[in-house]
N, C-alpha and C positions, 0 to 999 in steps of 0.2 A: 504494500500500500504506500502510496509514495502521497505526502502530504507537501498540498499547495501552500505557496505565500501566505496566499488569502486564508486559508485553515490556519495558519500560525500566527497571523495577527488576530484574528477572531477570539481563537484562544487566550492570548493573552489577556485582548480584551476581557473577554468573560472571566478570566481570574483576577485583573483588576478591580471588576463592577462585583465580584465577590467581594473582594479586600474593601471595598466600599460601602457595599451593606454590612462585611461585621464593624465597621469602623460605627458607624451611624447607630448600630444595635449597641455597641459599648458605652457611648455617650447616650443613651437612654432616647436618641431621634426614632426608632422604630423598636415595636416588641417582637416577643418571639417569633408569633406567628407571622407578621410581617417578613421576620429574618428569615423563616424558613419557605416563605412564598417566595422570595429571592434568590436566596441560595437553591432553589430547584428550578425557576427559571434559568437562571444561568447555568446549572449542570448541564440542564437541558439542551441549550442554545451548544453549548461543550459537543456533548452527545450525537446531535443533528450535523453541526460541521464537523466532528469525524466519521461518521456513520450518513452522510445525506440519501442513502439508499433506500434508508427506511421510511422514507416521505414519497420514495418514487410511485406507489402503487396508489397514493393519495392522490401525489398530480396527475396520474393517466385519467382518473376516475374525474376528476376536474377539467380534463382537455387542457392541462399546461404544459410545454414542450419539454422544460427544467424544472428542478426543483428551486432552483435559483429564481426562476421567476414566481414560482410561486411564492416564496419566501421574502420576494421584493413587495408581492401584492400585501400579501398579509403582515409586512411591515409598515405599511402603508396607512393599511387601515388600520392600526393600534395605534402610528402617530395621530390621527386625524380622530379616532378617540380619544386619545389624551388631550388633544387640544382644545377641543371640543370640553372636556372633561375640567382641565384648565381653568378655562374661560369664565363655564358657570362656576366654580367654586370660587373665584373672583371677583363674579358679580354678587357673590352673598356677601364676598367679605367687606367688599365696596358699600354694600346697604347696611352692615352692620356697624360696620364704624362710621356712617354717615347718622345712623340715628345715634349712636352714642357720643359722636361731638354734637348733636344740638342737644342732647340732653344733656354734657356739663354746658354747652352754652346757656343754657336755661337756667341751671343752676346759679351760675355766675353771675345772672340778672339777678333773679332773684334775691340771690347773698348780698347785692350792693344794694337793695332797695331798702 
């Protein structure tokens, strides 16, 4: 089995974005389950770019030529959910701190009065 470029920087990557989630889990940014939704995505991702064989019987059954492509689609659309994903959590944070600065600015009035 002769591993690509492209396979050898993937992997790295995925073991850095491991190092990244336990990094995040030590400083208490994400809990366990979180950590371990991570650490198996990334196995995963591990797994697939050494093994892409096993996704080939997915893409015939999908009409896609590679798994490559398929793997470009499907990362595609998980950016454009998170974006999406993003955006609204955003717009709550945005309404929640908009009502919370007019209610100290209320306060504020009121205290001078």
């Amino acid at each position: 089995m002769n591993i690509l470029g492209v396979q050898i920087i993937s992997i790295l990557f995925a073991i850095f974005m491991i190092y990244v989630a336990f990094l995040h889990w030590k400083r208490k940014d994400i809990n366990g389950g979180e950590m371990f939704f991570w650490f198996s995505l990334w196995l995963g991702f591990i797994i697939i770019t050494l093994f892409p064989g096993i996704l080939r019987d997915l893409t015939e059954i999908l009409f896609f030529m590679r798994v490559m492509d398929f793997l470009m689609v499907l990362a595609f659309m998980i950016l454009a959910f998170l974006g999406f994903q993003n955006y609204v959590s955003n717009k709550k944070m945005e309404k929640k701190i908009e009502e919370l600065v007019r209610k100290k600015a209320l306060e504020n009035v009121r205290s001078k009065k």
